[in-house]
Structure formats: structure tokens, C-alpha cells
C-alpha positions as CSV (number, residue, x, y, z in Angstrom):
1,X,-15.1,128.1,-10.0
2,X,-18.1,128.5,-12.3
3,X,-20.0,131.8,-13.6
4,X,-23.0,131.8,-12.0
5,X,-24.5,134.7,-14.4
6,X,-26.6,134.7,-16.9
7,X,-25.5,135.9,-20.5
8,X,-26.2,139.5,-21.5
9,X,-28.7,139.0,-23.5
10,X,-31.3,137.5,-21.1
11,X,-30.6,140.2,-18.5
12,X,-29.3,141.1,-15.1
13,X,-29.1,138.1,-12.7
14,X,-30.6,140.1,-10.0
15,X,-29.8,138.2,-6.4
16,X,-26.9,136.4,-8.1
17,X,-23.5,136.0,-7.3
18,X,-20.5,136.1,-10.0
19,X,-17.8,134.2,-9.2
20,X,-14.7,134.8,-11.2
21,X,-12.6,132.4,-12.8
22,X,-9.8,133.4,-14.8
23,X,-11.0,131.3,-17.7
24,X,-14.0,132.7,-18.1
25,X,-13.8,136.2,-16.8
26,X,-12.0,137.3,-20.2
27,X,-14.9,136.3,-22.2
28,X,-17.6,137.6,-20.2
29,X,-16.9,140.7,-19.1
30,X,-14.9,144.1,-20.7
31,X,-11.5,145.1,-19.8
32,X,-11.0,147.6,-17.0
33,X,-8.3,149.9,-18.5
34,X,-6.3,151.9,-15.8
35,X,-8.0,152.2,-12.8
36,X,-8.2,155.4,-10.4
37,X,-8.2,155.1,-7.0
38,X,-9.2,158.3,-5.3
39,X,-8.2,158.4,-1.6
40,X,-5.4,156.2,-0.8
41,X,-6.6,155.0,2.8
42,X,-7.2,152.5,5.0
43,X,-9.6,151.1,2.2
44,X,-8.5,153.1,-1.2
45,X,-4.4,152.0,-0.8
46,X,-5.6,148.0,-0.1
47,X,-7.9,148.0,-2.9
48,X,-5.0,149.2,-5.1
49,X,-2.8,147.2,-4.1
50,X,-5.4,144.0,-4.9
51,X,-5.3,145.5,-7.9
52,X,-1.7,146.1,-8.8
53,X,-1.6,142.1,-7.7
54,X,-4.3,140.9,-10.3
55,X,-2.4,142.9,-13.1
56,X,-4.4,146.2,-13.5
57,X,-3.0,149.8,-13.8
58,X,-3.7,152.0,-11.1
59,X,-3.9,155.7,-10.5
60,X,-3.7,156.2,-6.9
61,X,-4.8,159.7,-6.1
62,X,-5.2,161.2,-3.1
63,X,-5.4,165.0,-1.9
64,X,-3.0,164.5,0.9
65,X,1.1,165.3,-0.8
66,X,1.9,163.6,3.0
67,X,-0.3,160.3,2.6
68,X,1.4,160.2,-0.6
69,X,5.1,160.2,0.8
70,X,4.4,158.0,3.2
71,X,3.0,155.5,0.8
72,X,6.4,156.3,-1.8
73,X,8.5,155.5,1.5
74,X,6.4,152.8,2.6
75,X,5.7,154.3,6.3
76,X,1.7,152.9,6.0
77,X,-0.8,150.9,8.0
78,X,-1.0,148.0,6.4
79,X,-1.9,143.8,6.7
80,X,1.9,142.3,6.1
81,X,0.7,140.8,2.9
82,X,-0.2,144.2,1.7
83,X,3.0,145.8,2.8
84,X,4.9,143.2,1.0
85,X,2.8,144.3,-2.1
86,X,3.3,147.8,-1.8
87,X,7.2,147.3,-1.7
88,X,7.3,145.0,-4.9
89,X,5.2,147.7,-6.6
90,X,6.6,151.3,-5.6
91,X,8.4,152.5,-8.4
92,X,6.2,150.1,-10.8
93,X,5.4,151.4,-14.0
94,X,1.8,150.3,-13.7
95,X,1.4,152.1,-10.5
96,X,1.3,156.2,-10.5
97,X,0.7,158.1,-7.8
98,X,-0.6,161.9,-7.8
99,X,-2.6,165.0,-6.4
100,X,-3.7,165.7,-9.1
101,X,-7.4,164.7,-9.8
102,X,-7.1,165.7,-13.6
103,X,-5.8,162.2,-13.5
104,X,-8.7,160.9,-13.2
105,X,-9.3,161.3,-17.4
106,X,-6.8,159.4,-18.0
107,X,-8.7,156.1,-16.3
108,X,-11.2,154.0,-17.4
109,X,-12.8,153.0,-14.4
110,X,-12.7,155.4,-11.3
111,X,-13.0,154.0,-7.7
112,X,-14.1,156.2,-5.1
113,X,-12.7,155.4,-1.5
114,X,-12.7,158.2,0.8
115,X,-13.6,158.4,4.2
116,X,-17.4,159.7,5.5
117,X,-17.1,160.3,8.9
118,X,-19.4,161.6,11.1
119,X,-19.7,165.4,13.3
120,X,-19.0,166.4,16.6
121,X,-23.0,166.1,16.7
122,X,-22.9,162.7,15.3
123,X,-24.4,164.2,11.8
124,X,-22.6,163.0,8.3
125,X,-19.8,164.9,7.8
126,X,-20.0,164.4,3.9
127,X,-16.9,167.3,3.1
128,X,-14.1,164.3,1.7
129,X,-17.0,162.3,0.1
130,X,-18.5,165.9,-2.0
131,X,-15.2,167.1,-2.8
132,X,-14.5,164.0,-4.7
133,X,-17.2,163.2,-6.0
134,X,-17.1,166.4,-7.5
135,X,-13.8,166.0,-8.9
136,X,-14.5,162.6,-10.6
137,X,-17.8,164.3,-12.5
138,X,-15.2,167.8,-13.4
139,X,-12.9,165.0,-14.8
140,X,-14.9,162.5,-15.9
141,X,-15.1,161.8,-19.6
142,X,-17.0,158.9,-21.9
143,X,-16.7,155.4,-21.7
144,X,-16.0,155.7,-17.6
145,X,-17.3,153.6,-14.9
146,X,-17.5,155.7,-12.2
147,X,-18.0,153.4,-8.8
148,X,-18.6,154.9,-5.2
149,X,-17.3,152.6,-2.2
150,X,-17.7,154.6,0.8
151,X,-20.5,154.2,3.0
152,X,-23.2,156.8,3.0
153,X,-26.7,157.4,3.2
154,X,-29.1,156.2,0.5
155,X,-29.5,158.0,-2.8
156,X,-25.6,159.3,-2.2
157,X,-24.6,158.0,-5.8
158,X,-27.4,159.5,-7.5
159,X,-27.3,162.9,-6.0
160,X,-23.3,163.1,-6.2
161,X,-22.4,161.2,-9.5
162,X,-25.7,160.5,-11.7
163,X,-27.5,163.8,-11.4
164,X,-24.5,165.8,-11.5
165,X,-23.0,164.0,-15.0
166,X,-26.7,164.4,-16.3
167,X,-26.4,168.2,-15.7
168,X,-22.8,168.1,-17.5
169,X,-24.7,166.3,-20.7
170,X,-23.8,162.7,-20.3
171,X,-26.2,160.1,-20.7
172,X,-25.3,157.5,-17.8
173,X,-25.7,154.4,-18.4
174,X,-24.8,154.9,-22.2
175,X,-21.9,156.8,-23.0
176,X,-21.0,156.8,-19.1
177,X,-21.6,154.3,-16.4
178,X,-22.4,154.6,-12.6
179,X,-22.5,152.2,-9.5
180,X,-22.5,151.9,-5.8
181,X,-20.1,149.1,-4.3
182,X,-19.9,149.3,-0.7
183,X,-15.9,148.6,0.6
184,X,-15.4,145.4,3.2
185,X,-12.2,145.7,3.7
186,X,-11.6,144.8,7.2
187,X,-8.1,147.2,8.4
188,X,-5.6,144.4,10.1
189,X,-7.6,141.3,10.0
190,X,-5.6,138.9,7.8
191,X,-8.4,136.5,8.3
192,X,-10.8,138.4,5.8
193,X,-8.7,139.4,3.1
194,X,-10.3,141.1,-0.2
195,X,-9.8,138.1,-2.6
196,X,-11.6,135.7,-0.1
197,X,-14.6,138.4,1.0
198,X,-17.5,138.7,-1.9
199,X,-18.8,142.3,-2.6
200,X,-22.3,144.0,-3.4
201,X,-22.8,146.1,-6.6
202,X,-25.7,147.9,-7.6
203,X,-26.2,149.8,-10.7
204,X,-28.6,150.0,-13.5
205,X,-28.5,148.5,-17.1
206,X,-26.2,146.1,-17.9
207,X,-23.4,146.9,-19.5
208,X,-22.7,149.1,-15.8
209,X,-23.1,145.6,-14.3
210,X,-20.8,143.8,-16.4
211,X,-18.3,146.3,-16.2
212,X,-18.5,147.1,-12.5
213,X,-18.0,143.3,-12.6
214,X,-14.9,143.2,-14.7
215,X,-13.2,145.4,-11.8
216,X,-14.5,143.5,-8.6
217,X,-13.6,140.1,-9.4
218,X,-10.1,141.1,-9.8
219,X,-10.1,141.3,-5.9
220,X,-12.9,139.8,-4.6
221,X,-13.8,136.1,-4.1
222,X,-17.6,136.7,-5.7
223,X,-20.0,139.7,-6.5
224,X,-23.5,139.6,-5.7
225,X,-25.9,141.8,-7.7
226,X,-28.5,144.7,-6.9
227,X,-30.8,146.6,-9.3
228,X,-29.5,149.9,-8.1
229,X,-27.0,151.5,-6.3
230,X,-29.6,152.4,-3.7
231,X,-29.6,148.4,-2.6
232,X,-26.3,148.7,-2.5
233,X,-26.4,152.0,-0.7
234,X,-28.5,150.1,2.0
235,X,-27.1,146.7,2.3
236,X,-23.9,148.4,3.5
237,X,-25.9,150.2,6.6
238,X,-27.3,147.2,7.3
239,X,-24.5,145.1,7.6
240,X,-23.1,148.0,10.1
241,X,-26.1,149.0,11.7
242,X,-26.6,144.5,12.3
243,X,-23.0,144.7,14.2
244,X,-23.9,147.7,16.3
245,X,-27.2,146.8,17.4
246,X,-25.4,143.6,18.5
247,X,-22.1,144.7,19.7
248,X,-24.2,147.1,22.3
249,X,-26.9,144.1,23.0
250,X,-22.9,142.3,24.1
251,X,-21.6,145.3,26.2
252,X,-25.5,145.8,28.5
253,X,-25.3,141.4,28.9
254,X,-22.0,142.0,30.0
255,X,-22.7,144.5,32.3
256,X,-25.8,142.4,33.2
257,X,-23.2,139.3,34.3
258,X,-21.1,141.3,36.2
259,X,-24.2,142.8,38.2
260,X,-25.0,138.6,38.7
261,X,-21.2,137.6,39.0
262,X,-20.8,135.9,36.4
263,X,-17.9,136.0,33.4
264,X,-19.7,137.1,30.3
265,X,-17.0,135.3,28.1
266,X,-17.7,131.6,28.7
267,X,-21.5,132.5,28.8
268,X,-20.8,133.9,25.1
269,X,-18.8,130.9,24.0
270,X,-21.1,128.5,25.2
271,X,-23.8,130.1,23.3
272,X,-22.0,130.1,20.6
273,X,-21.9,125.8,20.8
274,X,-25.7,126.7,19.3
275,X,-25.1,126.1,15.5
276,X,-28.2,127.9,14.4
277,X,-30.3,131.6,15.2
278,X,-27.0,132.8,17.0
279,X,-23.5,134.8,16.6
280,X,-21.1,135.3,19.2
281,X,-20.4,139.3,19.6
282,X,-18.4,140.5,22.6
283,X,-18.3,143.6,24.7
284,X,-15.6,146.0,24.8
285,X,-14.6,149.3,25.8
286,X,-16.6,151.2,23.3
287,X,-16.4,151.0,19.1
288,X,-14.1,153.3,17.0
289,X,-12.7,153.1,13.9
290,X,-14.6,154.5,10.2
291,X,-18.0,151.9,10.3
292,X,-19.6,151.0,13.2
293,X,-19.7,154.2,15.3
294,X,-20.4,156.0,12.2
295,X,-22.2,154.7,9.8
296,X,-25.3,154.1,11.8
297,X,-25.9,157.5,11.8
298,X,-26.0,158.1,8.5
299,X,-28.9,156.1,8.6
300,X,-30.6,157.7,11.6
301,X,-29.8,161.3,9.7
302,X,-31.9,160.4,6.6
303,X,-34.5,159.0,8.3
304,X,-35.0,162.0,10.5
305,X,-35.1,164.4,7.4
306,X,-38.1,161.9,6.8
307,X,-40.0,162.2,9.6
308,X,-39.5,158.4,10.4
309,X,-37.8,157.2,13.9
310,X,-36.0,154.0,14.3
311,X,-35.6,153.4,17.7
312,X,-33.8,150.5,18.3
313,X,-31.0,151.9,16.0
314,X,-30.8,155.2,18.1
315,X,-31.4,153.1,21.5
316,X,-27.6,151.2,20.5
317,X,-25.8,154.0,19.0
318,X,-26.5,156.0,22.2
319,X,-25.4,153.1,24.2
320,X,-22.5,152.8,22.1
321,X,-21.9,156.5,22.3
322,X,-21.8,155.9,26.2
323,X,-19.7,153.4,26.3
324,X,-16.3,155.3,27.3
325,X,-18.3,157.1,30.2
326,X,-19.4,154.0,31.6
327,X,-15.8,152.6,31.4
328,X,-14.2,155.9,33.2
329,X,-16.9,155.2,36.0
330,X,-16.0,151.8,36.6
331,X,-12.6,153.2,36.6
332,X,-13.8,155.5,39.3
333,X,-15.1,152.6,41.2
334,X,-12.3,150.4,41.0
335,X,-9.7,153.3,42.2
336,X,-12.5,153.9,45.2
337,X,-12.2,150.0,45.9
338,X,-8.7,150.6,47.0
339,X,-9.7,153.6,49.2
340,X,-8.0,156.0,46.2
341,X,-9.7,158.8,44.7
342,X,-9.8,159.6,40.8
343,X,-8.2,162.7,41.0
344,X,-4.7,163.0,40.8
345,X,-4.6,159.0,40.4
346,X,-1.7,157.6,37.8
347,X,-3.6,156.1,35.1
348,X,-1.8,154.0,32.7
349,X,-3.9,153.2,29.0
350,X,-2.7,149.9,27.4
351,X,-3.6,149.9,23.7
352,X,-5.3,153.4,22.2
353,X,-6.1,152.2,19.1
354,X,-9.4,151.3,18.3
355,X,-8.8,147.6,17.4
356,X,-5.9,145.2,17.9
357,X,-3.5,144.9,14.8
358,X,-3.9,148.2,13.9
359,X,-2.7,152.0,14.1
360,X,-5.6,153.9,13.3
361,X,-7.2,156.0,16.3
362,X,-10.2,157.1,14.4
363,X,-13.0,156.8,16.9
364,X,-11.6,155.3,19.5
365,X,-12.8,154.9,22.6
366,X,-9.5,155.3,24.1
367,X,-9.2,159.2,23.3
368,X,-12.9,159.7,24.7
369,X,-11.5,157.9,28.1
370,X,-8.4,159.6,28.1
371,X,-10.0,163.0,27.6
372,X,-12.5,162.5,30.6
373,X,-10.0,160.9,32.7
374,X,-8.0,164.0,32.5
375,X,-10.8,166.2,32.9
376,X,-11.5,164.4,36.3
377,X,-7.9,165.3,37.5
378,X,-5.9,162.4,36.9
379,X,-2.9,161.8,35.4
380,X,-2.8,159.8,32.4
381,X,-0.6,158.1,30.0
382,X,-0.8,155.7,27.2
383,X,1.4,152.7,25.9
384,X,1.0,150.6,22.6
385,X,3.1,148.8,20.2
386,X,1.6,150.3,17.1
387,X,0.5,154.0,18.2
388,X,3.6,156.2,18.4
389,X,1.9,159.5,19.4
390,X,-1.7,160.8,19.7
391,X,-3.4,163.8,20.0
392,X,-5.1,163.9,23.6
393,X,-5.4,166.5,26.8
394,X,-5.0,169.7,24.4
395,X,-1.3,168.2,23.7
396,X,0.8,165.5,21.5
397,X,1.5,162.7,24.2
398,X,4.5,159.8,23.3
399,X,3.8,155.6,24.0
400,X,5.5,154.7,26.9
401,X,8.1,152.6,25.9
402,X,8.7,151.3,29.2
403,X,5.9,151.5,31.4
404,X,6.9,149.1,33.9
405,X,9.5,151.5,35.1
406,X,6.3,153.8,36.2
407,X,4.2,153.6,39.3
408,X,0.9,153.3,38.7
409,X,-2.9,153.5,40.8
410,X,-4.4,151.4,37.9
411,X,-3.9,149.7,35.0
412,X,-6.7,150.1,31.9
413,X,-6.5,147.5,29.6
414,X,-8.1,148.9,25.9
415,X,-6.6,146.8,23.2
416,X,-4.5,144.2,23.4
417,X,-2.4,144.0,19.9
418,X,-1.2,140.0,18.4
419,X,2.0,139.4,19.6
420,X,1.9,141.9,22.6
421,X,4.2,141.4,25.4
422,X,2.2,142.3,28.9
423,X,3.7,140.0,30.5
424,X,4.7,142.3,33.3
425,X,1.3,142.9,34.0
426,X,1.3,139.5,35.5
427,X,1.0,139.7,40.0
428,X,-0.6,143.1,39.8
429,X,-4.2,143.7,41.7
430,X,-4.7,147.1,39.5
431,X,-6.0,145.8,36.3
432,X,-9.0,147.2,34.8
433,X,-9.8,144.8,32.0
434,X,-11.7,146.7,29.4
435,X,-11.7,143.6,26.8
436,X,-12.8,141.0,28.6
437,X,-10.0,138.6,27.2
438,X,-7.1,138.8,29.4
439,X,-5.4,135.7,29.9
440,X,-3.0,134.6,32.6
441,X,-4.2,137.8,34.7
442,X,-5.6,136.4,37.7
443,X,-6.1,140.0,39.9
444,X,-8.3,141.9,37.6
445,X,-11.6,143.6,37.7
446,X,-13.7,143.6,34.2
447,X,-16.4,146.5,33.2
């Protein structure tokens, strides 16, 4: 690989990308010290692990004492690669793992990765993001790069880092040094990994750039620059807000094929044959998970406080809000087919995490269904590989282990994990197929 940057003394390369090479990133950008982590999640414990890998120090940090067992133990949600890591470097001398955020003075660059959900009235729910973001500016001290990666609305950085270190008497972007880069980190897809996905920065003056640099190219394949973190702060609600818009525009042509009788599937593949001015996204049961059902909104939130409307944003995320109604109703439909009524029908979930290959039920549409199906009177169970137990109904409910052994009135399919063995789904006529991509299921009814 080559540089593509342009030396320091001519300037940013605004709208270029860096692409490291272990030759040349030695002599072109600073050393990154220790680096804290703070939040060991689904996107902080990855990162740090890249890390660990490409022969930095790391502070993991995170509020939880329970995350942080689990992570000692190895008892994590994690890509197999990364689970290998995490067992090579437990107990590693270069990997320290605490509570305690006065830790964060002992780093030279700080990495902020914790999560920013959203409300029970779909508004920001900014508590995890603050109360960081406050600790790294308690702890902070000079010479720091201090680098947000959770998504959030625009001017976040600003109003949680750089204003706050002004009021403590720093000088950012002299004798501290602030910047926005958004995570992509993509939970149990070992298609996109972190060294082969390039990431956005954004910060101003350009020692923060070649220093926010010096830490991204240890895990990512390239790093494209922005003149401030607000870019940054943007170009990650884009690239959400892009898959949301599209992801609902796939769920109402889905709906659309079934009203004409038509499979939506080969209609999407063969579009896809089109090698410009189109990308294959396909419908579902509804989006979970900590970016797509989410971030949107924070978005939609700012603008509001703005006065401004953005109506094909809020026309999606209310159609992707709906999604797990209109799922129970064509469970409703497909019970009344058979002459049986939703209540008191045996419902059996397949899959109630929000995507396959993973155990995270953040946002999934599966709880919503669940929760409604219940409500209408009938009785409900879950099975999946990966999801042990999950909070539904007012109670803790177990995976069925077996659920073969069980009569059931219909069968919804949610999420179908890699390597999941439904083959004894094969010869029934009660299959609800929420994701479209059953195979070797002959007697099934789609949304």
C-alpha cells in the first residue's frame, strides 16, 4: 500500500484517504501510547482487541464489574476470530481491565465506545454517552487525543468534549486533541472485519488528524478525512439513515409482491444483475440491534429542535417502527387461514435475536412480537441457538432446547442463525416465514 496524504506541512488532505502501510506509518504519524477503551461492548471490546493484535496497550474500562467478568472468563459475544484474540490476550500484560475511569490518565489516546440508544419515545437517550464523556474530560490530562465513536447527533463532540475541556483551561487542539470517528464495526459478520473496513475522522488542525490517524490505521484498512468532527458526526447518520430508508422501501415492495403474488426474493436478486444505480436490500421482520432503529432518530430529534422536518426519514422510521405489528397481523391471518383464532394459539419464535450470528437482543423485533402476541392471548415461546434467556411477558423465559417435542398452531420464523439445524421444520404447513429466505420449506406463508 502507498500513503495517500500529503505531508504536514502543506496541510490536511481534506477528502483523502490514508492507507497504512507498516513501512511508512512509523514515519508519518506519532505513536499512540496506551490506549483507553471506555465501554467494553459490542463495538469498545472488538476495537480493543484490533488493537491488542496490532501491538498497542489497552485500557479497557467499562462501568459494568459484570461485563468485565465476563470478558476475564471469556463468556462474550464475539466473531470467532475475536474470541480467539481475547483468549491469547487475557492475562496479557499489555491488556488491563478496570472500573475505574481515573485510568483514563494513564492513556495517551482515549476511545469512546458506548452505546446511545434511543427512549421508549424514540428520543436520544444520551445517559451512557454524558456520563462518559464526562469522565474522560474529569480525567483527561495534556498531550491526549480524546476520540468519540458512538453515533450521535451533530455537534455531540463539541458540546461533550471540546467545550467542556475549554471550561477546565485546556487549549484543544494544542496541548489536547479532539475528534469524532464514527464505529463500523459490524457485530457477527466475519465478512466485514475492522482491518478490511476504512473509517471516517473528523477533527481540526493537524496534528489531531495525524494522531487520530496513528490509532485508526492500526485496525482499519484506510482512513478518510473530514474538516471537523461535525462531518464526521453526519456521515455516520447518513450511512444509517441510507440503510433505513432502504431497508423499509424493501419490507412495503415486499408487501407489494405478496398483494400481486409474487416472491420478492428473485425480483430482488434479479435487480441486482443491474451493475449500476442499484443495491439489493431485503425485507424482514422489522430492524433491531444499536444503528439502524436508532440512529435515525437522532437525526430526526435535532432537526426538530430546529424547526426543520425531514419527511422521508420520519415516513421509514415509522414504517420501520411498525414493522412487528404488521408481522403479528399476518400472524393473525395465517392462524385464521386454518380456521384458528389468535388467542390461546401455541406460538413457537425461531430466532429472537435481532440478526443471525449473533446474541444481542437490543431492538429486536422479536421482543416487540412476542410482547403483542402475548397481549392478544396466545401462548408463546422462543427457541435459538445463541439466545439462552430473554426478558419478555413481564418474566425471564428459557430457549427451547427441543421444540420439536412441542405441539404447535404456527411456526414464526425471525432469524435464522449460520449453521442452524431446522431441519425438522421440513413437511409442516405452519410456517410463517418472517425472513423471506427459507430454503427447502416448501409449505410456508411469507409477510
Amino acid at each position: 500500500m502507498t500513503v495517500n496524504t500529503l505531508p504536514a506541512s502543506q496541510g490536511l488532505h481534506l477528502g483523502a484517504a490514508f492507507e497504512p502501510d507498516s513501512r511508512q506509518v512509523a514515519l508519518t504519524t506519532p505513536d499512540v501510547g496506551a490506549v483507553a477503551v471506555v465501554g467494553l461492548g459490542y463495538v469498545g471490546l472488538p476495537t480493543a482487541l484490533g488493537l491488542l493484535a496490532a501491538g498497542t496497550e489497552v485500557i479497557g474500562i467499562d462501568a459494568s464489574p459484570e461485563r468485565l467478568d465476563d470478558i476475564r472468563i471469556g463468556d462474550v459475544d464475539l466473531l470467532p476470530s475475536d474470541l480467539e484474540r481475547l483468549n491469547k490476550f487475557n492475562g496479557d500484560a499489555n491488556f488491563t481491565l478496570t472500573d475505574d475511569p481515573a485510568a483514563i490518565a494513564r492513556a495517551r489516546t482515549v476511545l469512546v465506545c458506548v452505546p446511545t440508544p434511543v427512549d421508549r419515545h424514540l428520543a436520544p437517550d444520551l445517559r451512557a454517552l454524558t456520563a462518559a464523556a464526562a469522565s474522560v474530560v474529569e480525567h483527561a490530562v495534556p498531550g491526549q487525543l480524546l476520540m468519540l465513536t458512538s453515533t450521535t447527533y451533530v455537534g455531540t463532540t463539541r458540546d461533550l468534549l471540546t467545550e467542556p475541556l475549554t471550561e477546565r483551561g485546556f487549549t484543544v487542539g494544542e496541548d489536547i486533541f479532539v475528534a469524532f470517528s464514527p464505529e463500523r464495526i459490524d457485530p457477527g459478520n466475519a465478512s466485514h472485519t475492522q482491518d478490511t473496513t476504512p473509517r471516517v475522522v473528523g477533527g481540526a488542525g493537524q496534528e489531531t488528524i495525524d494522531r487520530a490517524i496513528s490509532v485508526l490505521t492500526r485496525t482499519a484498512s484506510s482512513v478518510y478525512v473530514l474538516p471537523s468532527p461535525e462531518a464526521a458526526e453526519m456521515t455516520k447518520l447518513w450511512e444509517n439513515t441510507f440503510r433505513a430508508v432502504n431497508i423499509a422501501l424493501a419490507n412495503e415492495f415486499a408487501d407489494n409482491c405478496r398483494v400481486l403474488g409474487l416472491d420478492p426474493i428473485p425480483v430482488i436478486e434479479a435487480a441486482s444483475t443491474k451493475p449500476f444505480g442499484f443495491m439489493p436490500f431485503y425485507p424482514g421482520p422489522g430492524v433491531g440491534g444499536h444503528c439502524i432503529p436508532c440512529d435515525p432518530h437522532y437525526l430526526l430529534w435535532q432537526l426538530r429542535a430546529e424547526r426543520h422536518t425531514s419527511p422521508l426519514v420520519e415516513a421509514a422510521m415509522n414504517a420501520i417502527a411498525g414493522r412487528p405489528h404488521h408481522v403479528v397481523r399476518r400472524v393473525r391471518e395465517a392462524l385464521g387461514e386454518r380456521g384458528r383464532p389468535l388467542t390461546g394459539a401455541r406460538i413457537l419464535i425461531v430466532g429472537m435475536a435481532y440478526k443471525p450470528g449473533v446474541e444481542d437482543l437490543r431492538e429486536s423485533p422479536a421482543l416487540e412480537i412476542f410482547e403483542e402476541l402475548v397481549r392478544e392471548g396466545a401462548e408463546v415461546r422462543f427457541t435459538d441457538s445463541m439466545v439462552r434467556t430473554a426478558k419478555v411477558a413481564g418474566g425471564i423465559q428459557e430457549s427451547l432446547v427441543a421444540p420439536q417435542d412441542h405441539d404447535w398452531d404456527l411456526v414464526l420464523v425471525h432469524t435464522v442463525h449460520p449453521n442452524a439445524d431446522l431441519a425438522w421444520l421440513g413437511g409442516r404447513d405452519d410456517i410463517l416465514d418472517a425472513t423471506y429466505r427459507l430454503e427447502d420449506v416448501a409449505a410456508k406463508d411469507t409477510l
